[in-house]
C-alpha positions as CSV (number, residue, x, y, z in Angstrom):
1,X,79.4,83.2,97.3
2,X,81.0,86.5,98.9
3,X,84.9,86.7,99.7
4,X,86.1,89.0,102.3
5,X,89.4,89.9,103.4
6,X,90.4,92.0,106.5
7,X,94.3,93.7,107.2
8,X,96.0,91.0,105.7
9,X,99.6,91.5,106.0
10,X,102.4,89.1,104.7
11,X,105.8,89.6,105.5
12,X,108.8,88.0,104.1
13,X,111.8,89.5,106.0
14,X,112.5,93.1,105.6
15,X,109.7,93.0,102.5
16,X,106.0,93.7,103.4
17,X,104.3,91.8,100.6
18,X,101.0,93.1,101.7
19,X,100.5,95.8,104.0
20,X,97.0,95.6,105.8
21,X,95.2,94.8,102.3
22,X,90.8,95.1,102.8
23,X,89.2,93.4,100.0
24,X,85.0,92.6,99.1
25,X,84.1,90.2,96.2
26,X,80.7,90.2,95.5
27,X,78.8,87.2,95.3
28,X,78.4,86.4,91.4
29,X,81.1,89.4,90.7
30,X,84.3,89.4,88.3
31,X,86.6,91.4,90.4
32,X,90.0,92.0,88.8
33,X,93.3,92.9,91.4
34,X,95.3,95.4,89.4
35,X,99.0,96.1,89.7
36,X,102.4,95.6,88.5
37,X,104.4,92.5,88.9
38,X,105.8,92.5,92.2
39,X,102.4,94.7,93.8
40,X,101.7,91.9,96.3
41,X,98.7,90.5,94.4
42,X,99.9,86.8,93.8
43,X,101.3,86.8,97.1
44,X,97.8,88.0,98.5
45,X,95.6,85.1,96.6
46,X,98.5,82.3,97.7
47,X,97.3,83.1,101.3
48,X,93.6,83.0,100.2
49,X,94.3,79.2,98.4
50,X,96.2,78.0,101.3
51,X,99.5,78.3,100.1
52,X,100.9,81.3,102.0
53,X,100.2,81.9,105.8
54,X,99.3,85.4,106.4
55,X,101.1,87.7,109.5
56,X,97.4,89.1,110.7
57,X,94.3,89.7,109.4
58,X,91.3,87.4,108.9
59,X,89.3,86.0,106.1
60,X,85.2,85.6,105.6
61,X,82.8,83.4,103.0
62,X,79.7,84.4,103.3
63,X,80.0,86.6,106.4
64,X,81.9,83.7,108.1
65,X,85.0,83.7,109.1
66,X,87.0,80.7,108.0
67,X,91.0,79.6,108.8
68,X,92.9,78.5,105.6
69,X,95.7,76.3,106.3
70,X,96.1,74.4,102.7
71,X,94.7,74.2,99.3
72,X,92.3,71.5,100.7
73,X,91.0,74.1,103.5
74,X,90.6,76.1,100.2
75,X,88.5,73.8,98.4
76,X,86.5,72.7,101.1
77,X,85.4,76.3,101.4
78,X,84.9,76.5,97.8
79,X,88.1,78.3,97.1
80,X,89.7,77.2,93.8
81,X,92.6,78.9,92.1
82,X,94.2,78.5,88.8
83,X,97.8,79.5,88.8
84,X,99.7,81.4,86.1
85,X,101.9,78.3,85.7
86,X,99.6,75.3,84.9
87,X,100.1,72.2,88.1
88,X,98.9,70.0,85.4
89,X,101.2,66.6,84.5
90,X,101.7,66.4,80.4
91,X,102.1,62.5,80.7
92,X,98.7,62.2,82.4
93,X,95.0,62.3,80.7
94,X,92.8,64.8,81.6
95,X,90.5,62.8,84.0
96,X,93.9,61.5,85.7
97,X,95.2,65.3,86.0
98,X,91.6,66.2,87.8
99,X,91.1,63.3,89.9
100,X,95.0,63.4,91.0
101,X,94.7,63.9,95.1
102,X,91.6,63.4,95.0
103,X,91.1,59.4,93.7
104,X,88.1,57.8,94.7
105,X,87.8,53.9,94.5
106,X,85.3,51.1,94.0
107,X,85.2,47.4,94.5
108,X,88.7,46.4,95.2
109,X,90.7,49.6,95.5
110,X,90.2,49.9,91.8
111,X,90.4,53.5,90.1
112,X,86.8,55.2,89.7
113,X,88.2,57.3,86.5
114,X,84.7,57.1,85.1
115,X,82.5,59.2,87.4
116,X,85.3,61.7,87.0
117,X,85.1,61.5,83.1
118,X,81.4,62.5,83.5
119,X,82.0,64.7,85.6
120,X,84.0,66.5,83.5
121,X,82.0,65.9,80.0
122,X,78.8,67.3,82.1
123,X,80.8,70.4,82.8
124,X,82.7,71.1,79.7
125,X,78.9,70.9,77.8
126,X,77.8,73.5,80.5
127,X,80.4,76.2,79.6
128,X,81.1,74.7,75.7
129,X,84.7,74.1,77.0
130,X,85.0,71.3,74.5
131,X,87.5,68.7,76.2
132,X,87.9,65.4,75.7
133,X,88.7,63.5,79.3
134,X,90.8,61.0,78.0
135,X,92.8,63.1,76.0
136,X,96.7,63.5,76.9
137,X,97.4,67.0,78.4
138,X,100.6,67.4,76.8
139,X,98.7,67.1,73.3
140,X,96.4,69.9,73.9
141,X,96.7,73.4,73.2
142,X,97.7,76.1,76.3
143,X,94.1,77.6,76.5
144,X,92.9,74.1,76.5
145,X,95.2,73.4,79.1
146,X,93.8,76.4,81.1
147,X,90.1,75.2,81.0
148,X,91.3,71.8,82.1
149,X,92.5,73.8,85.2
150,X,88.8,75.2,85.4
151,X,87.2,72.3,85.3
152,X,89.5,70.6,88.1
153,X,88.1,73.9,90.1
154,X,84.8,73.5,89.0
155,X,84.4,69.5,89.9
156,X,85.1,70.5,93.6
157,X,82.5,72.8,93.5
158,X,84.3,75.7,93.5
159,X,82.4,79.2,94.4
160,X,85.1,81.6,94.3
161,X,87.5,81.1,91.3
162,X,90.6,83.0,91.3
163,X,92.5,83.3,87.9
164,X,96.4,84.3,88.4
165,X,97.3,86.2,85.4
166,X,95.3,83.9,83.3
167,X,96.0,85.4,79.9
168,X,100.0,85.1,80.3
169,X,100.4,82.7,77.8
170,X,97.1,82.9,75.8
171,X,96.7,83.8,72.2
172,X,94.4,86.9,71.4
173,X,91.9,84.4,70.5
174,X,92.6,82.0,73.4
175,X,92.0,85.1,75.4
176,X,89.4,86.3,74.1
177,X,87.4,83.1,74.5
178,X,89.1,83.3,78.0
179,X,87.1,86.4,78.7
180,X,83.9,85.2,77.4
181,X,84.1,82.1,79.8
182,X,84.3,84.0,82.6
183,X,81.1,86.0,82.0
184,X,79.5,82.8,81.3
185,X,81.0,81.6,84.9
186,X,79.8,84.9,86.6
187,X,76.5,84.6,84.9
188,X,76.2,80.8,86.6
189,X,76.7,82.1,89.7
190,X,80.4,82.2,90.3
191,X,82.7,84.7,91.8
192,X,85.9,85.0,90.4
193,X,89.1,87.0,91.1
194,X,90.9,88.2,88.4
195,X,94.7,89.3,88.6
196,X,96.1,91.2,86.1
197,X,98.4,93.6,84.8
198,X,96.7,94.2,81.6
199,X,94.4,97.3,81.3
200,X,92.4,96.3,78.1
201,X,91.4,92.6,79.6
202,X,90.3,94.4,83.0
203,X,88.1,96.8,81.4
204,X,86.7,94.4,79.0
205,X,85.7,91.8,82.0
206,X,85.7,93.2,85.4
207,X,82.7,94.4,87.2
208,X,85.0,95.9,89.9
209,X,88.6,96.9,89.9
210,X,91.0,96.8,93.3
211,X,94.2,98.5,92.4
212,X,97.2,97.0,94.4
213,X,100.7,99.2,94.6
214,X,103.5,97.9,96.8
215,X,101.4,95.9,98.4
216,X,98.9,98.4,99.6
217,X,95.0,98.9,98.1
218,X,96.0,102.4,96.5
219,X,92.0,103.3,95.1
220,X,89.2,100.7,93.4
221,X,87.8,101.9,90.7
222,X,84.3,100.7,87.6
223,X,85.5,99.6,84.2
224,X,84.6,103.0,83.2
225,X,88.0,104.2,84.1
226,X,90.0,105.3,81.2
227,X,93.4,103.0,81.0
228,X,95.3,106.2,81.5
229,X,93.2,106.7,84.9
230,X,93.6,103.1,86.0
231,X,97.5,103.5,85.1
232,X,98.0,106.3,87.4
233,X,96.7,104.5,90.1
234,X,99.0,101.9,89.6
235,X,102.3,103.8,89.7
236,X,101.1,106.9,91.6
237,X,101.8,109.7,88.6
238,X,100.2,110.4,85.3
239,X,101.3,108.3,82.8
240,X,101.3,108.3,78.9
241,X,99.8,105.0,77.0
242,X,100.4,105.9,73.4
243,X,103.9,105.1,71.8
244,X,104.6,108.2,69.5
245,X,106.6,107.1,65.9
246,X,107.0,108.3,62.7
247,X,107.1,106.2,59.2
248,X,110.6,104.5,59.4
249,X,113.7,105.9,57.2
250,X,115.0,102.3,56.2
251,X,119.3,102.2,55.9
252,X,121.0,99.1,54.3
253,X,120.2,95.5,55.8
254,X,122.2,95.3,59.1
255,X,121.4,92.1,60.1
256,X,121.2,89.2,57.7
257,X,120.2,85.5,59.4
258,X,119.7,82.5,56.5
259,X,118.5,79.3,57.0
260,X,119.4,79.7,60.9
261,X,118.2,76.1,62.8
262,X,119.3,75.7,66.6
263,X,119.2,72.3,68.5
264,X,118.9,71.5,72.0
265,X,121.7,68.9,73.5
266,X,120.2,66.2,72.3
267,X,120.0,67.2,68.8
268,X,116.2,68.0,69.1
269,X,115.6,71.4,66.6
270,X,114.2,74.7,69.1
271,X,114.4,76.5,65.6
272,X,114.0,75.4,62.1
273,X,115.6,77.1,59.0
274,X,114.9,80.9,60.3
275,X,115.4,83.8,57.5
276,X,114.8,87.1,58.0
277,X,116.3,90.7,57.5
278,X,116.5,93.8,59.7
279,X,117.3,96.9,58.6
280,X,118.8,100.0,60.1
281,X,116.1,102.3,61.1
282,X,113.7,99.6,61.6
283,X,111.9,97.6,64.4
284,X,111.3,94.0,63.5
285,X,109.1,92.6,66.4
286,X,109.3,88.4,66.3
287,X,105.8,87.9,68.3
288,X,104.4,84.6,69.8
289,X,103.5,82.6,72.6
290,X,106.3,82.1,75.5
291,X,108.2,79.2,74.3
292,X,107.9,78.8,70.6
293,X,112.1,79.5,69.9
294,X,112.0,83.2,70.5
295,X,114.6,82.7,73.6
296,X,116.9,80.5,71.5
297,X,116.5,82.6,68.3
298,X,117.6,85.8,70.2
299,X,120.5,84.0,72.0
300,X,122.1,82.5,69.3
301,X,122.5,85.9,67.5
302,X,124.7,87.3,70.4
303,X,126.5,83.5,70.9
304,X,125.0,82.2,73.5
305,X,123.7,79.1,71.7
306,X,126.4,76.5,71.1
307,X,124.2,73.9,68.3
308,X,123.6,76.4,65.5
309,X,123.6,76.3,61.7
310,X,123.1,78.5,59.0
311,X,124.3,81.5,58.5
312,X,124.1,85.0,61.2
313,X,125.7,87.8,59.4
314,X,126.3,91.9,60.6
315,X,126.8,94.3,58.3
316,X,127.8,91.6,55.9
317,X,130.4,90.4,58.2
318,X,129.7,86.8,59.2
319,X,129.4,86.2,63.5
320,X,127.4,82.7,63.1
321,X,130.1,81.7,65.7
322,X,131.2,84.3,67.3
323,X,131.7,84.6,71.1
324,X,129.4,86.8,73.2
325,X,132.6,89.1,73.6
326,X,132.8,89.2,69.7
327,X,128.9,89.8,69.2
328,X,129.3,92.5,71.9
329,X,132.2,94.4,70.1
330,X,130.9,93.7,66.7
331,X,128.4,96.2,67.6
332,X,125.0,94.2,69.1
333,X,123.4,95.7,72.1
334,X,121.9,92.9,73.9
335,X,118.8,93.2,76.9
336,X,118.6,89.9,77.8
337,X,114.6,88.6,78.7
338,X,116.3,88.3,82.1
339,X,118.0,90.8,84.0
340,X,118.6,89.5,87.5
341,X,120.2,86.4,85.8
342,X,121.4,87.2,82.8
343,X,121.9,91.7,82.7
344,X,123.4,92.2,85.7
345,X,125.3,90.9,88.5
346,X,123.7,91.7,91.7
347,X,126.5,92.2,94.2
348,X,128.2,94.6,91.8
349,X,128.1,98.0,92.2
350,X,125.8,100.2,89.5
351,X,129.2,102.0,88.2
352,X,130.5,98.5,87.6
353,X,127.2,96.9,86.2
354,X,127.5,100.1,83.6
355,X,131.0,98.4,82.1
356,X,130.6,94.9,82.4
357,X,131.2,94.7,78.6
358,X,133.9,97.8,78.5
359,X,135.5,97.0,80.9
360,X,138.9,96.3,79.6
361,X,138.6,98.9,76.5
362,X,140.0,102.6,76.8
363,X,138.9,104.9,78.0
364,X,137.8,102.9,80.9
365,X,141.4,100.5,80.7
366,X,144.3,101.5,80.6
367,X,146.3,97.9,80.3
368,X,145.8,96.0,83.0
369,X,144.3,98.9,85.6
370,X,140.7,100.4,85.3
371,X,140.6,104.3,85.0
372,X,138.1,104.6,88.5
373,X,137.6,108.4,87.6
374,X,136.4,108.0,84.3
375,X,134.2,105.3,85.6
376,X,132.7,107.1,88.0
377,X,132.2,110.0,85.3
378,X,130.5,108.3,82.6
379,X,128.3,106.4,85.3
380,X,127.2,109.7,86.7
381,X,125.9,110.5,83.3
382,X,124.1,107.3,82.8
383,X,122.5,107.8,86.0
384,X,121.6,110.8,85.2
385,X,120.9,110.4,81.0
386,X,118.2,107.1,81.7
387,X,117.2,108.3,85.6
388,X,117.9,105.4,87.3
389,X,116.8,106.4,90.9
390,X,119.7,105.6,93.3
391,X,121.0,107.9,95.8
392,X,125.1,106.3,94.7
393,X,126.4,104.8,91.6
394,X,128.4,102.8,93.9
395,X,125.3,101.1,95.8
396,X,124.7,97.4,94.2
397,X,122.7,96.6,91.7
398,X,120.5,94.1,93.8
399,X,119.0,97.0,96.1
400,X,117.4,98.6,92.7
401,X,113.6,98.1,91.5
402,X,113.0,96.2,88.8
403,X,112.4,99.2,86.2
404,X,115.8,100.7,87.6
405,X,117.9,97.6,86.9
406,X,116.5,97.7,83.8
407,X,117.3,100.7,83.2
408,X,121.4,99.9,83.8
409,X,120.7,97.3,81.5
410,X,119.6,99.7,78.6
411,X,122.3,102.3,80.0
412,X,125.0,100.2,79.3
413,X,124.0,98.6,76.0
414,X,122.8,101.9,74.1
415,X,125.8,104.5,75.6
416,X,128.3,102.7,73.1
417,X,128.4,102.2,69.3
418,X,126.0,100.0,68.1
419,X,124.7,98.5,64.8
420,X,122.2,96.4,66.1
421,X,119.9,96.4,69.1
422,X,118.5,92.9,70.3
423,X,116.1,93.4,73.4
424,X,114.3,90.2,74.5
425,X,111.1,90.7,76.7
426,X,112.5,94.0,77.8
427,X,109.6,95.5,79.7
428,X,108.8,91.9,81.1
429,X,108.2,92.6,85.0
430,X,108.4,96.4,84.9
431,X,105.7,99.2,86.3
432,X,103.6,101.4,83.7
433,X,106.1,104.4,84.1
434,X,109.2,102.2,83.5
435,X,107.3,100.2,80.2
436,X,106.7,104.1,79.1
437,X,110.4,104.9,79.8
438,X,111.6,101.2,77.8
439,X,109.6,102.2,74.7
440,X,111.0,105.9,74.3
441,X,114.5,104.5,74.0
442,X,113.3,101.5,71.6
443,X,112.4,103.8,69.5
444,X,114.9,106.8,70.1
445,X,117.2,104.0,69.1
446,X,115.4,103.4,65.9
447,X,115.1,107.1,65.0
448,X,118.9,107.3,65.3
449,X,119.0,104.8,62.1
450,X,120.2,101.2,64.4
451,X,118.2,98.5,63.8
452,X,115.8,96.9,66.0
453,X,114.9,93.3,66.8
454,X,112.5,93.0,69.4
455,X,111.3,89.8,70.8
456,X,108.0,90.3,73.2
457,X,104.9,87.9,74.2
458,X,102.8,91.3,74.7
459,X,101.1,92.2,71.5
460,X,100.0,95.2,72.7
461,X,103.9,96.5,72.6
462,X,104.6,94.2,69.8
463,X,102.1,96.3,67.5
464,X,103.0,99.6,68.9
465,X,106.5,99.3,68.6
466,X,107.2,97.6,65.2
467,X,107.5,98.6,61.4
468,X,107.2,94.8,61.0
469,X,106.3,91.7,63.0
470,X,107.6,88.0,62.7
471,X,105.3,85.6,63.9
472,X,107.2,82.6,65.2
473,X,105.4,78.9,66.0
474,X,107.2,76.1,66.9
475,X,110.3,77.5,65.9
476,X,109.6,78.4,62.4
477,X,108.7,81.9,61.5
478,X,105.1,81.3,60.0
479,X,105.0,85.0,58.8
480,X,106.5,88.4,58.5
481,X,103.4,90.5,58.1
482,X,103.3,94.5,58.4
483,X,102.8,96.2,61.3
484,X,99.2,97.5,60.7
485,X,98.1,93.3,60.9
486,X,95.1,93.2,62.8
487,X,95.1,91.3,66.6
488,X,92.7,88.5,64.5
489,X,94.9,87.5,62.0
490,X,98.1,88.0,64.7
491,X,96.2,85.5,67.3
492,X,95.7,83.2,64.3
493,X,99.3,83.4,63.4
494,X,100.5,82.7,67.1
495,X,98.2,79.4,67.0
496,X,99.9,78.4,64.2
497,X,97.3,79.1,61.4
498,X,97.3,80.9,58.3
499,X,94.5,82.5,56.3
């Protein structure tokens, strides 16, 4: 089945999400949307699935022009769409999360759950997706998770399947197999829409490439592309891929956590009984899927977990329980994984934003009263020293990009004395340029002997980045292998297996 969109534009205020956006998918084609978080291409396939009403512009199956008013109008058009976030319910079976909105009865308003169990055993044999129906869904693995979302697709018959950043949360290996299953789909006859930010996965799968930037097509392109030709396109200027390092000159042990275990409110353990060393002039990556401790872990190492024992020492000096202020002075740079929430206040102003933790030390205090001059000085020279593209240092913080807020961020954490830098997902959300910009300074920061721990859920960076790499699962480290570990034995790792 063919998929055609004509001038679809989305507005949401001031913000024109997508701008007039043509786009063909083939019948029986893999067609992947590339761009950078915030491009329009989420927005663009939530109008598609009914979830988002476009401003103008039409849409065809099949040469026909059809309205789309709701997920339902979707399906009944053979439109299905698995999201990044999974709408499945952990509490429910598998067969209950498919058939949920979609119950059919028999005899006396009883629950036909069986026809549905066949359903989905017939289809899971067809594409070797290996799921049980009556199995819990908050038992099962994430990329198990993900085919259960295909198969809910697939039992309505779905033509045109489009995947929302599919591999977000996916092991190498779970996305891999990922990959695999959506030849096998193609190959069946589907069509399937592909969004992605990831270079490697497009060129591995896609049999055409749309590139999306600020919400306007900007080129298409064949998998033939080199990633540095399909990067381009997606920020509008050349762009260097490879992260240039040299073999690490390792100082004295700068940050020392024993036996580290964090709980949860109600006592529940997030980490268990963590050990590890960094040393200055090193880059410890901790790697793994989104949600196995890595927020916590990071977090309680600058204070902001309150249920923590063990031990968390700097330079030898223990800080298990010191305040963020404490942490801050003791010499830890922080990038938190979020910046709007947690970097940066948004009604500030950038020269403000550049002193939040200074703020009230000389030569920016004197007493009581801040020195405005010298503010304005040294905020000049961040602006200028990391390029943060404002036309005032006094403009807020909210009316900056993502890569430029980002950039304040890492302005104000490494333009003081540090020992330590902690960056949590710090390219998370942020154009090719600005990722290219983010690694530079990781490692300009580890050439200058401080130590590095870097929490990220993209291996690529993990493994370009590190000297070593902690593999966290379930809030244990599993390992701490070297950085030349292939992707196999890092995916295994991140599932929770060892060799």
């Amino acid at each position: 089945m063919s998929l055609e969109l004509r001038g679809i534009t989305k507005r949401f205020g001031a913000l024109t999400a997508n701008d007039s956006i043509d786009l063909a998918v083939a019948d029986g084609e893999i067609h992947a949307i590339l761009g950078e978080n915030g491009a329009g291409k989420s927005t663009l396939m939530n109008i598609v699935y009914g979830l988002l009403s476009p401003d103008s512009g039409s849409i065809s199956v099949d040469g026909k022009a059809i309205t789309i008013n709701s997920p339902l109008d979707a399906l009944a058009a053979g439109i299905g769409m698995v999201h990044q976030h999974f709408m499945l319910i952990p509490v429910f079976t598998v067969a209950e999360n498919i058939v949920l909105g979609h119950e059919k009865v028999k005899g006396l308003g009883i629950l036909d759950i069986e026809s549905a169990k066949q359903e989905i055993l017939r289809i899971s044999a067809e594409f070797n997706f290996d799921i049980d129906p009556d199995a819990l869904v908050e038992d099962l693995p994430v990329g198990l998770q993900q085919r259960v979302e295909i198969i809910r697709a697939l039992i309505y018959d779905a033509k045109v399947l489009i995947l929302d950043e599919p591999t977000a949360v996916l092991t190498p290996q779970e996305t891999d197999e990922l990959l695999k299953n959506m030849k096998k789909l193609r190959d069946k006859g589907r069509s399937i829409v592909f969004i992605t930010h990831k270079l490697r996965e497009v060129k591995e799968a896609a049999d055409k490439i749309t590139i999306i930037r600020r919400g306007k097509v900007v080129g298409t392109a064949q998998p033939s592309a080199s990633q540095e030709e399909l990067a381009a396109l997606m920020v509008g200027r050349p762009v260097s891929l490879d992260v240039e390092k040299t073999t690490p000159k390792l100082g004295e042990v700068t940050l020392s956590v024993k036996d580290l275990t964090i709980s949860d409110h109600t006592g529940r353990a997030l980490v268990r009984n963590v050990s590890f060393d960094v040393h200055a002039g090193e880059i410890l990556a901790v790697a793994g899927v989104q949600g196995n401790g890595q927020s916590e872990l990071a977090e309680a190492i600058v204070g902001l977990q309150e249920h923590v024992t063990g031990h968390i020492a700097l330079r030898g000096k223990e800080i298990t329980r010191a305040s963020v202020r404490e942490a801050l002075h003791a010499g830890i740079a922080f990038v938190p994984e979020s910046r709007e929430d947690d970097g940066l206040i948004g009604s500030f102003s950038i020269e403000e934003n550049l002193i939040l933790d200074l703020h009230d030390l000389p030569p920016y205090a004197k007493g009581p009263v801040i020195s405005t001059s010298i503010v304005e000085e040294e905020a000049k020279a961040r602006v200028k020293e990391f390029d943060i593209r404002t036309l005032s240092a006094k403009d807020s913080a909210s009316s900056l990009s993502g890569g430029n807020k980002q950039k304040v961020v890492l302005a104000r954490e490494l333009s003081r004395p540090v020992k330590l830098v902690v960056a949590s997902q710090p390219t998370r959300g942020l154009d090719v340029g600005s990722i290219e910009f983010v690694h530079e300074r990781i490692i300009a920061e580890r050439n200058s002997g401080r130590a590095v721990l870097l929490f990220s859920t993209e291996l690529d960076e993990v493994t370009a980045l590190a000297d070593r790499i902690a593999v966290m699962y379930r809030g244990e480290f599993i390992a701490i292998v070297p950085a030349d570990t292939s992707r196999e034995e890092l995916g295994l790792l991140m599932a929770g297996i060892r060799r």
